[in-house]
Backbone as JSON Lines, residues from 0, in Angstrom:
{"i":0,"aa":"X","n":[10.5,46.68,-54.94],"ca":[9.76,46.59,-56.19],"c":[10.08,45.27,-56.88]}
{"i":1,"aa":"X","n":[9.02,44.2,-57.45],"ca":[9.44,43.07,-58.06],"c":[9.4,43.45,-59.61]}
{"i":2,"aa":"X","n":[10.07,42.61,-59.68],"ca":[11.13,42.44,-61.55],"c":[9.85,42.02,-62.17]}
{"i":3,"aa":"X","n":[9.37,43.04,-63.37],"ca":[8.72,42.12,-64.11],"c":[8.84,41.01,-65.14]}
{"i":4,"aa":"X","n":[8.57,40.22,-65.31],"ca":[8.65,39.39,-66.67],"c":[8.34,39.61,-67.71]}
{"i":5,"aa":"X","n":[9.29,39.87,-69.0],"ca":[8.4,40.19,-70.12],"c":[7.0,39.1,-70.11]}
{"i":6,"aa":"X","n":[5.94,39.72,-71.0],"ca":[5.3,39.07,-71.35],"c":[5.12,37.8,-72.81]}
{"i":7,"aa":"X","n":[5.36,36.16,-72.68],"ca":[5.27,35.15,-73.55],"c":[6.65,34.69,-72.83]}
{"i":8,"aa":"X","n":[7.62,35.2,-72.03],"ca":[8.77,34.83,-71.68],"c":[7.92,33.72,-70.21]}
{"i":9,"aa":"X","n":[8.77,32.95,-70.07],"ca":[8.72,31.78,-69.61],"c":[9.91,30.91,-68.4]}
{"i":10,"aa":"X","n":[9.97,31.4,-67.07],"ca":[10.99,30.97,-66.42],"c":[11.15,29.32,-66.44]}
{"i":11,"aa":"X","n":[11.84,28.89,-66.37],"ca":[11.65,27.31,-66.22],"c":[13.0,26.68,-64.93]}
{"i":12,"aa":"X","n":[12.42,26.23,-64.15],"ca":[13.24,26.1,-62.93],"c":[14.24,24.8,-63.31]}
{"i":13,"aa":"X","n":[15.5,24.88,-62.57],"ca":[16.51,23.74,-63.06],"c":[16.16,22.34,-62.66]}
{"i":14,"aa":"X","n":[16.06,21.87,-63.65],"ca":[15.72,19.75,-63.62],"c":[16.79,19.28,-62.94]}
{"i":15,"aa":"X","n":[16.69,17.96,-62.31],"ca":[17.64,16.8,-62.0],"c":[18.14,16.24,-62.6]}
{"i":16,"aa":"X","n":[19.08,16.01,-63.18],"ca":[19.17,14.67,-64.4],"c":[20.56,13.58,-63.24]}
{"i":17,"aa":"X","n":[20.32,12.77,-63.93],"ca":[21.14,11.23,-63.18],"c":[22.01,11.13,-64.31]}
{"i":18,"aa":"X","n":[23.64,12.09,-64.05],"ca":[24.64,11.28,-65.33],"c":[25.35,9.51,-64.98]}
{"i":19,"aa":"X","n":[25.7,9.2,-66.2],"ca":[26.2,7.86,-66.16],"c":[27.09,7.48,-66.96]}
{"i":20,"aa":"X","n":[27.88,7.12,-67.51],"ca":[29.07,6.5,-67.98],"c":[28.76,6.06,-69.34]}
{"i":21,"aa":"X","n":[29.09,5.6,-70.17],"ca":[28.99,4.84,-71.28],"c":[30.22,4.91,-72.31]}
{"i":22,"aa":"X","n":[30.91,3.7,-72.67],"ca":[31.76,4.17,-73.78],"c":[32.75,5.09,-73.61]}
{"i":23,"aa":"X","n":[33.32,5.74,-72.35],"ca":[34.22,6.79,-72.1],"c":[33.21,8.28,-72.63]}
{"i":24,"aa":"X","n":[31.85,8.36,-72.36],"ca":[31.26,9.9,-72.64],"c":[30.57,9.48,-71.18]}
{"i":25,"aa":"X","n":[30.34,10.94,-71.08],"ca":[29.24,11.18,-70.24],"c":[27.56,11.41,-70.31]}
{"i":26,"aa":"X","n":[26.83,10.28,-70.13],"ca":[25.53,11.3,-70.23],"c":[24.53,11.7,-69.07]}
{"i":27,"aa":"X","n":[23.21,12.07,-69.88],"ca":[22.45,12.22,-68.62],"c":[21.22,12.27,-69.62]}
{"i":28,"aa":"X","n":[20.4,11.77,-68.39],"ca":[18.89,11.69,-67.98],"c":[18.15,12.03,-67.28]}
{"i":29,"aa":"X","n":[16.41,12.41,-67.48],"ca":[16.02,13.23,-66.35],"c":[15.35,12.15,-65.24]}
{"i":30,"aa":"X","n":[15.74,12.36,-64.08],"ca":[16.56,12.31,-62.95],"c":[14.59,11.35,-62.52]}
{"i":31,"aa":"X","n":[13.71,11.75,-63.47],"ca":[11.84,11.75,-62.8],"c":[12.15,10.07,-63.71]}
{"i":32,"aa":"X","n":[12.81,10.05,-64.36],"ca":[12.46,8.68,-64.97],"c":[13.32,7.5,-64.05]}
{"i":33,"aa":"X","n":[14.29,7.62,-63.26],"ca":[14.65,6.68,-62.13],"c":[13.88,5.94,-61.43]}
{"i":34,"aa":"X","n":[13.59,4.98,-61.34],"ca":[12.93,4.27,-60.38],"c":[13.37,3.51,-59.26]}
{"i":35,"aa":"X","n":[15.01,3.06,-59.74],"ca":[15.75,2.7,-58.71],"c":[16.88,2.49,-59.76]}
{"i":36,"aa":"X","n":[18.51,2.55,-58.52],"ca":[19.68,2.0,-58.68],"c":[20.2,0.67,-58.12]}
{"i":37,"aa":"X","n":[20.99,0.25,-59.51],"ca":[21.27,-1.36,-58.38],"c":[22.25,-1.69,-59.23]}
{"i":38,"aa":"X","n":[23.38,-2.26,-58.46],"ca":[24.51,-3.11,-59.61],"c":[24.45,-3.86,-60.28]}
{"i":39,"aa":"X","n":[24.82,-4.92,-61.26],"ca":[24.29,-5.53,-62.46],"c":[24.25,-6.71,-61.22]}
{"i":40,"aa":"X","n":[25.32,-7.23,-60.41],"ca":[25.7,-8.59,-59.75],"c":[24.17,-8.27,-59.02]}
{"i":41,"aa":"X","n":[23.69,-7.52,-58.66],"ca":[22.3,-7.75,-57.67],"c":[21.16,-8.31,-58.22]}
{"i":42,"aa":"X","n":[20.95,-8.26,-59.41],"ca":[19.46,-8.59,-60.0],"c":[19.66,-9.84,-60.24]}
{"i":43,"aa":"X","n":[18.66,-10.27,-59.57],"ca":[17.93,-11.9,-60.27],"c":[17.42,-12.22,-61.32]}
{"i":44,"aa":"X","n":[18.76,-12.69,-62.23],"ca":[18.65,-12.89,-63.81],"c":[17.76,-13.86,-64.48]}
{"i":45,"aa":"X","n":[16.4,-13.81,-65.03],"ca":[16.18,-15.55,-65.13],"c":[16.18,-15.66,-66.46]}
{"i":46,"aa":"X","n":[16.84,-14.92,-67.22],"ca":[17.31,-15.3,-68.54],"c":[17.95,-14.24,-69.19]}
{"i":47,"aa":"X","n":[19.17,-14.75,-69.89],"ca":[19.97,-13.91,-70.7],"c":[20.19,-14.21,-72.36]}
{"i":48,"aa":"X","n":[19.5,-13.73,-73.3],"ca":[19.75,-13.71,-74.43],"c":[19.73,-12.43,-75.33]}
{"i":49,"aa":"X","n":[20.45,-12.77,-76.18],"ca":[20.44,-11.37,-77.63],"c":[21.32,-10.65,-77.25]}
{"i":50,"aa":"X","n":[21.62,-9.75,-78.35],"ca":[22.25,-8.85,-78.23],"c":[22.58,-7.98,-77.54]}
{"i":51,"aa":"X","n":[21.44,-6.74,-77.74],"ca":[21.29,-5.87,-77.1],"c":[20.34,-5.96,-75.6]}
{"i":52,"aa":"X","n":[19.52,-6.58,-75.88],"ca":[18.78,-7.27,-74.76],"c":[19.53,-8.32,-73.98]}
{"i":53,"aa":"X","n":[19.5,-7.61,-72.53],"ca":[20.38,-8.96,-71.98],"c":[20.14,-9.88,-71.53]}
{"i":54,"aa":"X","n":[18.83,-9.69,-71.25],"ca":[17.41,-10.86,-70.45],"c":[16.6,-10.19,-69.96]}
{"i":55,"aa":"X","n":[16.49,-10.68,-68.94],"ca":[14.86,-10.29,-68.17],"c":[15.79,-10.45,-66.82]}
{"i":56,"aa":"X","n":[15.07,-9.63,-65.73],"ca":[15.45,-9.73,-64.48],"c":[14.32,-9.52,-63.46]}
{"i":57,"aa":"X","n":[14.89,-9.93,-62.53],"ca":[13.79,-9.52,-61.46],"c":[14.34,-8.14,-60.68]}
{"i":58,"aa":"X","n":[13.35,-7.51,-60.34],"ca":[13.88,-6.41,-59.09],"c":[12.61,-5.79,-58.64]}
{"i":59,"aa":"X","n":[12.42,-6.62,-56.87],"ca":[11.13,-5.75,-56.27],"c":[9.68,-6.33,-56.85]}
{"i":60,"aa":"X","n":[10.58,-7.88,-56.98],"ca":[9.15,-8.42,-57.48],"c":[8.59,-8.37,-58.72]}
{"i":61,"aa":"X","n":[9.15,-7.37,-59.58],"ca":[9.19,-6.65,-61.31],"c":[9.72,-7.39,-62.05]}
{"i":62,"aa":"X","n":[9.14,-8.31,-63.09],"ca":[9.99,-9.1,-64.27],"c":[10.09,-7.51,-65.44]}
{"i":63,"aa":"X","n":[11.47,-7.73,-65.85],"ca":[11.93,-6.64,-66.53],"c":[12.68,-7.06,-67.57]}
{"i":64,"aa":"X","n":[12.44,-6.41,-68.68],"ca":[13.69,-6.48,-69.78],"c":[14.89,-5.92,-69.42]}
{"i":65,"aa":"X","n":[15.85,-6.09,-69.68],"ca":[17.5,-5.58,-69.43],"c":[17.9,-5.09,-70.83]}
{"i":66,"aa":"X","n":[18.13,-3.71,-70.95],"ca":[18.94,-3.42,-72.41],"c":[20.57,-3.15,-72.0]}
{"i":67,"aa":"X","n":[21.17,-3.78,-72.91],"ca":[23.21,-3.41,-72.06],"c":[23.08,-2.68,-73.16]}
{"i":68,"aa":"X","n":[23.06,-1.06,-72.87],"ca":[23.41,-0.13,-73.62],"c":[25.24,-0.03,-73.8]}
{"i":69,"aa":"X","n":[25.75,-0.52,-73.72],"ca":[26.92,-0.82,-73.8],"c":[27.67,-1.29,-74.68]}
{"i":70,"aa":"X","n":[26.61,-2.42,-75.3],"ca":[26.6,-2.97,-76.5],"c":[26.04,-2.23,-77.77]}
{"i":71,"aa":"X","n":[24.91,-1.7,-77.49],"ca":[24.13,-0.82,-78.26],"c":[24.84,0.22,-79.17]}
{"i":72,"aa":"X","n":[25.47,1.31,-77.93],"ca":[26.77,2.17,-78.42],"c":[27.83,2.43,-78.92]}
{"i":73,"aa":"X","n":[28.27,0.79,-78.71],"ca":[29.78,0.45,-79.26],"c":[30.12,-0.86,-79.88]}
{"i":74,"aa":"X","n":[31.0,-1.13,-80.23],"ca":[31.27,-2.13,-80.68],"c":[31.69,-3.4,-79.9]}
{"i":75,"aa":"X","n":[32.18,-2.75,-78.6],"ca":[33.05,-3.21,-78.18],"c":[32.55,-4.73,-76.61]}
{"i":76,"aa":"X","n":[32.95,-5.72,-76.59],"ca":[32.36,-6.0,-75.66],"c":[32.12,-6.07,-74.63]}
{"i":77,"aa":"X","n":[31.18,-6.1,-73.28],"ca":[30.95,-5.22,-72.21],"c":[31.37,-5.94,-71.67]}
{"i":78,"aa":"X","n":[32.38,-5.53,-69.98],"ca":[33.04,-6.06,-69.32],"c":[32.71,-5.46,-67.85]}
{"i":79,"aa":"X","n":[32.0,-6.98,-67.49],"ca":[31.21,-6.21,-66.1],"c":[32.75,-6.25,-65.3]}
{"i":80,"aa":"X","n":[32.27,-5.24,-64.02],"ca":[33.23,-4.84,-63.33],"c":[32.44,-4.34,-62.07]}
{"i":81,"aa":"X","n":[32.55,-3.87,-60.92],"ca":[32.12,-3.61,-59.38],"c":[30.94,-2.42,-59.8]}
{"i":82,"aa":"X","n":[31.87,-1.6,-60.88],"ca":[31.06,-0.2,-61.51],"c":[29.86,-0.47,-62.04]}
{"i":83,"aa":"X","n":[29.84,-1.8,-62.94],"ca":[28.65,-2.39,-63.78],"c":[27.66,-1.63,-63.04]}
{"i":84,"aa":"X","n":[26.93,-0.6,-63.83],"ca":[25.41,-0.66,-62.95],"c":[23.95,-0.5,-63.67]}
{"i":85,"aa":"X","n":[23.25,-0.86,-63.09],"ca":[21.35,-1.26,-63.65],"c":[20.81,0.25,-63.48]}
{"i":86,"aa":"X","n":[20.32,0.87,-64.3],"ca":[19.28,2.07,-63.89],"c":[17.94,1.16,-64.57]}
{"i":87,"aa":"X","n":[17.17,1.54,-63.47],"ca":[15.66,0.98,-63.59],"c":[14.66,2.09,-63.5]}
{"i":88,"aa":"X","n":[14.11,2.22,-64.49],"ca":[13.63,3.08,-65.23],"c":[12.02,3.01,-65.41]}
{"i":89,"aa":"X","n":[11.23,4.15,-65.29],"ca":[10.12,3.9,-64.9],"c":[9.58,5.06,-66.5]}
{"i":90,"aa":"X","n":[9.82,4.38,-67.86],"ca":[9.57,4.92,-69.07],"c":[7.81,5.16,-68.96]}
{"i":91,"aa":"X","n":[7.15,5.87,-69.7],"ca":[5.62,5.89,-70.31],"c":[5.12,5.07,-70.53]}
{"i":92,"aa":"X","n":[5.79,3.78,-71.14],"ca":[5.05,2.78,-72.07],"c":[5.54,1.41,-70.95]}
{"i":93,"aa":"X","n":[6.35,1.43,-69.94],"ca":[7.2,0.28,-69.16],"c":[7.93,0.61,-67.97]}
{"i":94,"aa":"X","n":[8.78,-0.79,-67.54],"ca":[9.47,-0.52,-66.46],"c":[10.75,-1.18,-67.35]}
{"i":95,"aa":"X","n":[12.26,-0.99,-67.94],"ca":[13.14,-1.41,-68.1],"c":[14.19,-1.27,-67.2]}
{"i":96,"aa":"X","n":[15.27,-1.92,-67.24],"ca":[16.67,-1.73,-66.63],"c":[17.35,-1.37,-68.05]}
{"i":97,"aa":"X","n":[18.45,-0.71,-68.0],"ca":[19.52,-0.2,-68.32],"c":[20.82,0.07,-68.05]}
{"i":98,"aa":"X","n":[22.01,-1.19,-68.43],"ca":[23.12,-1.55,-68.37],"c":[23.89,-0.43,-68.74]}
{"i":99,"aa":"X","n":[24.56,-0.07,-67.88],"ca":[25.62,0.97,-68.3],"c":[27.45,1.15,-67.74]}
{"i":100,"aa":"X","n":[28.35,1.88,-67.64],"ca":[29.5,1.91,-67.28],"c":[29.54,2.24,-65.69]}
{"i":101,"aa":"X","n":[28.82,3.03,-65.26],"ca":[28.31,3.15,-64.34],"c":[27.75,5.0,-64.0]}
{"i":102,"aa":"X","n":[26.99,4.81,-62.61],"ca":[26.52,5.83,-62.69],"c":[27.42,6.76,-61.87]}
{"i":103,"aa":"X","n":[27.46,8.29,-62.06],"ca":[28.08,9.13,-61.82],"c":[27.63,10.02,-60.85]}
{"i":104,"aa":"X","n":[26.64,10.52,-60.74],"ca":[25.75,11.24,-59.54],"c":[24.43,12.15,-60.17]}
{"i":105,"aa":"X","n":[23.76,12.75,-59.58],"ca":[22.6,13.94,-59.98],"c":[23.32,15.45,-59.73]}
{"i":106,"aa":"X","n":[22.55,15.42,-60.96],"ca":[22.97,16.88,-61.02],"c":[21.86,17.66,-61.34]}
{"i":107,"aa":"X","n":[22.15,19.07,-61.35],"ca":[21.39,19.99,-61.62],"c":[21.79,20.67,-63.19]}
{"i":108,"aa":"X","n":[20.53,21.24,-64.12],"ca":[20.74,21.44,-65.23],"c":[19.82,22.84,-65.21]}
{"i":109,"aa":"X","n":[19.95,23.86,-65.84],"ca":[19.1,24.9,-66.09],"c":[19.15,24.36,-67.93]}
{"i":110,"aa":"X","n":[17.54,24.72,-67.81],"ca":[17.44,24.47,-69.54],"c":[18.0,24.81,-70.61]}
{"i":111,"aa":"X","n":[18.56,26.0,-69.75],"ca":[19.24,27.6,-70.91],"c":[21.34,26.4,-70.59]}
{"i":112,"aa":"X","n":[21.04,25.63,-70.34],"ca":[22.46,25.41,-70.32],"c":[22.83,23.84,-71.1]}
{"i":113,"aa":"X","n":[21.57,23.93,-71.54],"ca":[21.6,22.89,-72.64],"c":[21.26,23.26,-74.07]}
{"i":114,"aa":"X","n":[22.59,23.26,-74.7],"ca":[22.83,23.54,-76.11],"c":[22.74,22.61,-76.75]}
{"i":115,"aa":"X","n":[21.7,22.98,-78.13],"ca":[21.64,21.58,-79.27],"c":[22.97,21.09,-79.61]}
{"i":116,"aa":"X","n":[22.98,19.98,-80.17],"ca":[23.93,19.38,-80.5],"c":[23.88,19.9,-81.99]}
{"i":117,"aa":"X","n":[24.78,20.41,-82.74],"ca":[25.29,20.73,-84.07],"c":[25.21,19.46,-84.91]}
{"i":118,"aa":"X","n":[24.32,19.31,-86.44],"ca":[24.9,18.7,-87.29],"c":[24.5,17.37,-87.0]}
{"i":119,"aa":"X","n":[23.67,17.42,-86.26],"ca":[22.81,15.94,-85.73],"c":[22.04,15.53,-86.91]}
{"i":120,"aa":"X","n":[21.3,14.23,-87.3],"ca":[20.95,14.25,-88.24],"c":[19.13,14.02,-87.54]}
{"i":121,"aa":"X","n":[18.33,14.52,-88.22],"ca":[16.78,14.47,-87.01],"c":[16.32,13.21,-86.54]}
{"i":122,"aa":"X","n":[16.88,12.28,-87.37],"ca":[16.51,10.86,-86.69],"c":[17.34,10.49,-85.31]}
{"i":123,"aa":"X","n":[18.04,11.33,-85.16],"ca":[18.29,11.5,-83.8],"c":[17.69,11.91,-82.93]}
{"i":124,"aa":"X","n":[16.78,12.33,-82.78],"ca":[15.73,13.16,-81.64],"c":[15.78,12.67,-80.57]}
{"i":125,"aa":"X","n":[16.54,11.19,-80.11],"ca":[16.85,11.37,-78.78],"c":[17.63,11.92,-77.92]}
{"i":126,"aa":"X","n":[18.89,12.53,-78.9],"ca":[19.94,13.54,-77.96],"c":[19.34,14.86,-78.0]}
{"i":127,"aa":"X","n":[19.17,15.51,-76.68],"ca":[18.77,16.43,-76.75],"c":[19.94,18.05,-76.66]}
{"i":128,"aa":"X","n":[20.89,17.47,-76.32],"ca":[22.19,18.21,-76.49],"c":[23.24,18.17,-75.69]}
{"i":129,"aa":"X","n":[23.75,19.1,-75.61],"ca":[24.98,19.2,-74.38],"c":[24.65,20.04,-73.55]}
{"i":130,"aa":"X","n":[24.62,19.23,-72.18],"ca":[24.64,20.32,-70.78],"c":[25.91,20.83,-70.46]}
{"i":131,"aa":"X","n":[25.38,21.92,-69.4],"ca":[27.27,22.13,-69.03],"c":[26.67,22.69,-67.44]}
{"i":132,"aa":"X","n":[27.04,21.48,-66.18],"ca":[26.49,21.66,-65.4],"c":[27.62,23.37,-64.22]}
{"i":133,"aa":"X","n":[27.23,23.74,-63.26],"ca":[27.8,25.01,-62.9],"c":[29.11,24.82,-62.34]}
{"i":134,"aa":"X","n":[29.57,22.97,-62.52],"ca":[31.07,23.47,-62.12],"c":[32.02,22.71,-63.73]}
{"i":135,"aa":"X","n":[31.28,22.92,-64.49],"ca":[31.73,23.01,-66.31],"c":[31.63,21.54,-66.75]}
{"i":136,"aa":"X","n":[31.41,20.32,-65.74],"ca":[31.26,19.07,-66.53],"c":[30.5,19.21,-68.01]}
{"i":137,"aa":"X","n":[30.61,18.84,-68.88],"ca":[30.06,18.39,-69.8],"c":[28.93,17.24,-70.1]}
{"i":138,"aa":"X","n":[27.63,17.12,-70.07],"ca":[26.96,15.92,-70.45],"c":[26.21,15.83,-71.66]}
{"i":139,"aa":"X","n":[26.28,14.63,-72.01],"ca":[24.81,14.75,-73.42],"c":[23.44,14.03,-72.87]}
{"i":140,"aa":"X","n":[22.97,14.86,-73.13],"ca":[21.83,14.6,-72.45],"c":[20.98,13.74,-73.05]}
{"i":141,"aa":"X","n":[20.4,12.92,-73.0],"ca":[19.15,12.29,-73.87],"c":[17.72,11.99,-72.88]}
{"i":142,"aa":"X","n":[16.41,11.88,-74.23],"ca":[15.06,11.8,-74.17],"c":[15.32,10.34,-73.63]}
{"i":143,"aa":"X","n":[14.88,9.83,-72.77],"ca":[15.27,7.83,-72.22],"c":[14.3,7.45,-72.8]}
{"i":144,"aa":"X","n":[13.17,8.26,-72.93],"ca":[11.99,7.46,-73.42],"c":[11.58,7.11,-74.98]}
{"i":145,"aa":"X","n":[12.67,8.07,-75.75],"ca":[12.93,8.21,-77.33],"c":[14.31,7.03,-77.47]}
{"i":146,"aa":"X","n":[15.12,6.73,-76.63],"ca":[16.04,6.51,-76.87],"c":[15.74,5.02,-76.97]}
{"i":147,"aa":"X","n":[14.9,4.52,-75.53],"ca":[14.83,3.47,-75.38],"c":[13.6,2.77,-76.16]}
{"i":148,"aa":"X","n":[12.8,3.41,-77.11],"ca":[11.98,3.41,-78.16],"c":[12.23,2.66,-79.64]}
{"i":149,"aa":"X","n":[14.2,2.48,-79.57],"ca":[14.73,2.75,-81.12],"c":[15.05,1.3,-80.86]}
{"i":150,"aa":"X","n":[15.36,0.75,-82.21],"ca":[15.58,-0.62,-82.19],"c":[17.19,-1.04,-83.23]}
{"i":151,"aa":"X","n":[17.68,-1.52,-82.91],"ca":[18.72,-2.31,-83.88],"c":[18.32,-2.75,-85.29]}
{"i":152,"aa":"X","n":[18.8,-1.86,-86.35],"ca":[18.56,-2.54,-87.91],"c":[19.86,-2.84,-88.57]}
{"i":153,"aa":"X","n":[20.0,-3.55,-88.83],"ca":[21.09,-3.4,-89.91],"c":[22.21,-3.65,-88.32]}
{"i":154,"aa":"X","n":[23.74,-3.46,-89.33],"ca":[24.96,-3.62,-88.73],"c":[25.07,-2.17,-88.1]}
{"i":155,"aa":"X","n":[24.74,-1.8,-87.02],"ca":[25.26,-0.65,-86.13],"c":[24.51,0.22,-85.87]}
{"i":156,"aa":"X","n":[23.46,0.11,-86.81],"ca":[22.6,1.24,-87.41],"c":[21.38,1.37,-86.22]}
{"i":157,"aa":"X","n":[20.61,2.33,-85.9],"ca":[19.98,2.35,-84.63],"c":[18.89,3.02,-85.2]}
{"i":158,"aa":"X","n":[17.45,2.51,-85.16],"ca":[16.32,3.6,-85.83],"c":[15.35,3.26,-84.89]}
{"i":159,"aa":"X","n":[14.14,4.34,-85.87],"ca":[13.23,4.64,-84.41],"c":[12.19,2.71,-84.52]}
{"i":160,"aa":"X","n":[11.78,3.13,-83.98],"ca":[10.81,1.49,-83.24],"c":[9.72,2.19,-84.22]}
């Protein structure tokens, strides 16, 4: 005999997400917005300026913006290393790279195992909360496409675009 489903209830099968490093946290992303992995030393840089923007690169023939989320997050300044790595990212509106500590592996997430984040303030809407994948890692998960949307104002301060 099969199980019925209540009716308005809604199964939703477990996503991929790609965690990665940043700042000593862990996060993650869903896994459909990857387009490729590559170390920072691989891309063909043909210009590096600003801040948060690190230049433009090539990869696969693709002129791309570079954001060093690294800088973005912290204060602190980024120190490439073997780990340094590029997620290239295939957003709604673009193709970016994204500088990070490095990447960690894919994982699996059931939706029901991502809890809001408490005490967030709503101009945050790109964290979407904390996962807790089935052998208890911890990740925060974020929207890439909200995240990578927001722009630098002010001293530290991060708002939407």
């Amino acid at each position: 005999m099969q199980s019925a489903t209540p009716i308005g209830a809604q199964e939703t099968a477990p996503r991929q997400y790609l965690s990665f490093r940043l700042g000593g946290l862990e996060y993650a992303l869903d896994y459909r917005k990857v387009r490729e992995l590559r170390p920072l030393n691989a891309l063909e840089r043909i210009s590096e300026d600003g801040e948060i923007i690190g230049g433009v690169a090539v990869s696969r023939g693709l002129i791309m913006p570079i954001v060093d989320m690294r800088i973005a997050f912290g204060p602190r300044p980024p120190q490439h290393d073997p780990r340094t790595d590029v997620i290239i990212l295939q957003l709604s509106t673009c193709v970016m790279g994204m500088v990070t500590d490095g990447v960690t592996d894919v994982v699996t997430l059931a939706e029901e195992k991502i809890q809001p984040m408490p005490g967030l303030a709503k101009e945050v809407d790109y964290l979407l909360g904390i996962g807790e994948t089935p052998a208890g890692r911890r990740l925060i998960v974020v929207d890439i496409d909200k995240l990578m949307a927001i722009r630098r104002a002010g001293r530290g301060a991060l708002h939407a675009a």
